[in-house]
N, C-alpha and C positions, 0 to 999 in steps of 0.2 A: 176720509169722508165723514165718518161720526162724529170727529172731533171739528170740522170746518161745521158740521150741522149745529152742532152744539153752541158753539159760540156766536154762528148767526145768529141763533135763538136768544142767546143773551146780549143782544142790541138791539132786537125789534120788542118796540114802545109795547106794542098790540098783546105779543104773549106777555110781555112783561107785564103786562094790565090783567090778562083772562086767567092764565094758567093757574097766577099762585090763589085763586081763590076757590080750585080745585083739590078737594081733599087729599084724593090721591100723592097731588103732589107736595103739598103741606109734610105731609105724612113723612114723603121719601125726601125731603129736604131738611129735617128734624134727624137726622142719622149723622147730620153733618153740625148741628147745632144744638146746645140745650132748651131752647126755646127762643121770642123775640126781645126779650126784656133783661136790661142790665141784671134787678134780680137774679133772672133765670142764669146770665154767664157768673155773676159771682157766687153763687150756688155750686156751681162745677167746679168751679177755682176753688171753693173749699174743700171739694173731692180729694182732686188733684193733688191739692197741697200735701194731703196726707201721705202719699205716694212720693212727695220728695219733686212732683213735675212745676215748673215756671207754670203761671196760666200767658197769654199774650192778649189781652181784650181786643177787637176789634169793633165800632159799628158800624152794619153795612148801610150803603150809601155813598152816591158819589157827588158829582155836580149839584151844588147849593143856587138859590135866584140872586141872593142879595147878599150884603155885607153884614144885615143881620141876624140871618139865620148861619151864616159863618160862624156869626160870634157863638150863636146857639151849640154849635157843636163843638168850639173850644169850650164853654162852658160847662159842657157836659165831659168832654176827658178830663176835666179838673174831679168834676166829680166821681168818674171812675175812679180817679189814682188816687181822692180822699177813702173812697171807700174800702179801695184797695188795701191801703196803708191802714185804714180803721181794723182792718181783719186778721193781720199780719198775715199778709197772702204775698208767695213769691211772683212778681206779678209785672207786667210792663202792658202797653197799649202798641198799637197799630194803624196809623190814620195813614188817608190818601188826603193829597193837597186840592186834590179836587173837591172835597168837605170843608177846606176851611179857605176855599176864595179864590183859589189859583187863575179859575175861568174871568176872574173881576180883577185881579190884576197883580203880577208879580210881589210887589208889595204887601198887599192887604194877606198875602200869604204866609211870606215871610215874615210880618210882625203876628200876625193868627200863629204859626209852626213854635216861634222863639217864645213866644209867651206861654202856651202848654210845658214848652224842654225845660225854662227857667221854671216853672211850676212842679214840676216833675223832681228837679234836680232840686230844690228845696226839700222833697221827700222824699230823697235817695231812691228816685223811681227812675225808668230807663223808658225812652220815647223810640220807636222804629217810623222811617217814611214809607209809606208803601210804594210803591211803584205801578203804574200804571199804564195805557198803551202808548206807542211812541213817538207820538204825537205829544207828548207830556213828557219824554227822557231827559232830556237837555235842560228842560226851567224846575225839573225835578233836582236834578244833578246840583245846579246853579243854587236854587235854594240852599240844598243839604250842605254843598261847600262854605258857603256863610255861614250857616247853624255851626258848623263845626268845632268853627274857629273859636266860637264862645264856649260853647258846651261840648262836654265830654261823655254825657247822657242821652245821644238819639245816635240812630245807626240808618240804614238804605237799603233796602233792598233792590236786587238788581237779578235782572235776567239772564238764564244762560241760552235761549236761541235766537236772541241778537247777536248781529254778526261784532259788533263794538264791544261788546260787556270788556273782552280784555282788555282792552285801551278803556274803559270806563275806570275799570280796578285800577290800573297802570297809574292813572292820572291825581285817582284821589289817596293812594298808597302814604303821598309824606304827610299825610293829615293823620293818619293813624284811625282809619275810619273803624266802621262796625257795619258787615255787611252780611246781608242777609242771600245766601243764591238759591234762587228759584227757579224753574224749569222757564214758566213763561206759558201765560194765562186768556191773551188773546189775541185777537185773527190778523196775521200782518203779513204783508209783499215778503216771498220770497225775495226779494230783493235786498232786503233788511234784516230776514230771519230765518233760522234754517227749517226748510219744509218737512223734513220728514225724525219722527221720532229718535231714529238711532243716531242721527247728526247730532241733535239737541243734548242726546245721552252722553255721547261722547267730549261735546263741550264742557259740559254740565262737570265731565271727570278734570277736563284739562282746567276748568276755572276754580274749580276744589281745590288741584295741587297748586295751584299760582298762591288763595287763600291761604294753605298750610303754609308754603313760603313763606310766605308776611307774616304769617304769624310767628315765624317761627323767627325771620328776622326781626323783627319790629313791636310786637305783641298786639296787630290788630284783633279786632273781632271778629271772626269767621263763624257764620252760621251757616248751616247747610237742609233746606226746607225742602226735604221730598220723604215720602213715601217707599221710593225706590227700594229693596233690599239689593239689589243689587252692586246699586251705586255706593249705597251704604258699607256692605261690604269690603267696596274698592277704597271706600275714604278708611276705613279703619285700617284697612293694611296698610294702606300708603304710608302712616306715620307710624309703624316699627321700625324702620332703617331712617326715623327721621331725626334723629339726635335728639334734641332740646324737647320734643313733642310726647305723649302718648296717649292713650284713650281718654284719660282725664280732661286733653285739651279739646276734646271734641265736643261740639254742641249740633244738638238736633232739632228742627220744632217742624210740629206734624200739626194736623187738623183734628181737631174734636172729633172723638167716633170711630178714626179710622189708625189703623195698624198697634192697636192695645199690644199685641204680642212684643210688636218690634218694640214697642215703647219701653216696656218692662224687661226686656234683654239686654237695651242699650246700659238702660238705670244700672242691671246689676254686672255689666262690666264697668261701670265707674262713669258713665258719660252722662254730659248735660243733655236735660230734656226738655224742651217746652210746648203747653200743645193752645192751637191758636183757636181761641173762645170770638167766635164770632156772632153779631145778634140784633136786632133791629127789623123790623117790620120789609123793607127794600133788600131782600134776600134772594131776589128771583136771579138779577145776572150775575151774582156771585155765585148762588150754584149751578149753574150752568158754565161757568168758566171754570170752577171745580171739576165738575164731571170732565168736561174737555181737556185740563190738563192728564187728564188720567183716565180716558174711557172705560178703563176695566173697574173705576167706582160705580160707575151705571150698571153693572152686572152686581158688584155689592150690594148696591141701596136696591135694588129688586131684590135680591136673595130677602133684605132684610126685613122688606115690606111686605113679603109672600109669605114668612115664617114667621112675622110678629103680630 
């Protein structure tokens, strides 16, 4: 029920107008971010860096009007990954296709996506698609497999309580992709997506071991984006009886703010870490799809806002 609350809240136009100009929630939405401003995430990334962790830039924001303020925002991950690369920061970006056109039309997407990747791939920098609700799966999918073919520098992120995600991975496996799995962030028909937490959990385990497979045949990228200790747990064991594989081959990436401990426990048993710097004024339904992936962050960002 908190979490179907949640994510209501992060579609409706009205909160998304009222709330975030509400201290309080400024406040408890800043535990998740270093502030709005590219600054403010490459600031962090310099933290980070020190620590050995990837930064992942994100800016929030989704649906653009025109073709160009599209461009507006390719122009602007150009200058994150100049800035990036100016700092020597281990670093990559994170766009959704709905920032740079998708709603205006397959095309104007895929030339917007491929000219960031080939930009990126000039500076030995690494691009991620985000993913989005699914309504967007399939011209996500479609896009990413043509990106592919040219560049070897963007990766996808993909959901694990869609009932498809394993015929998703199935399908993009001879490409040799880079994929990012995620729990899954907003509100969709049980028809399509499994309703209840420990379903998702459990997928979430079976789409891990499909990823370590591949990896293990093939040498994709396998990222695994949770919070979870538990999950976490189950994916590190799984690859001691996995031959070819060991902790080294795992990579992790978490949210600014949150699980510091796990972070620093993965680092010092040898594992890759990255944590996702997100930033931009349009922050309201990103957290709110945050909390909702993980209710028990809404008990966090109170603790943190009651004691800070």
């Amino acid at each position: 029920m908190l979490r179907q609350i949640l994510l209501w809240a992060s579609a409706n136009d009205f909160l998304s107008d009222r709330l975030p100009r509400i201290a309080f929630v400024k406040n408890a939405a800043s535990k998740f971010m270093p502030g709005e401003t590219l600054g403010d995430a490459l600031e962090a990334a310099v933290v980070l860096k020190q620590e050995k962790i990837t930064s992942v830039f994100t800016l929030l924001g989704e649906s653009v009007a025109d073709s160009d303020e599209a461009k507006e925002v390719v122009a602007h991950y150009k200058t994150v990954l100049i800035q990036a690369k100016d700092r020597g920061l281990i670093s990559e970006i994170s766009l959704k296709l709905t920032q740079i056109g998708v709603d205006l039309g397959q095309e104007l997407a895929q030339e917007n996506l491929e000219n960031i990747v080939e930009f990126a791939e000039s500076l030995g920098l690494f691009v991620w698609v985000d993913i989005e609700g699914s309504d967007y799966t399939d011209i996500t999918l479609e896009i990413y497999k043509r990106a592919i073919v040219k560049y070897s520098n963007v990766g996808i992120c993909l959901q694990a309580y869609l009932y498809r995600t394993k015929e998703d991975i199935d399908n993009l496996l001879s490409s040799r992709p880079a994929i990012r799995l995620v729990k899954g962030a907003y509100l969709e028909s049980e028809k399509i997506a499994f309703p209840q937490k420990k379903d998702v959990d459990q997928n979430y385990v079976r789409l891990a071991n499909q990823l370590l497979l591949a990896k293990k045949k093939s040498g994709v990228r396998a990222v695994f984006a949770t919070h979870d200790s538990r999950i976490i747990g189950t994916i590190i064991e799984s690859v001691k009886p996995n031959g070819r594989l060991d902790a080294s081959d795992l990579e992790f990436h978490m949210l600014y703010g949150i699980s510091r401990d796990i972070q620093k426990s993965l680092l010092n048993k040898g594992m890759k870490v990255a944590v996702l710097i997100a930033y931009g004024s349009a922050w309201f339904p990103w957290y709110m799809r945050r909390l909702a992936e993980r209710p028990a962050n809404l008990w966090f960002v109170l603790r943190k806002v009651l004691t800070s």
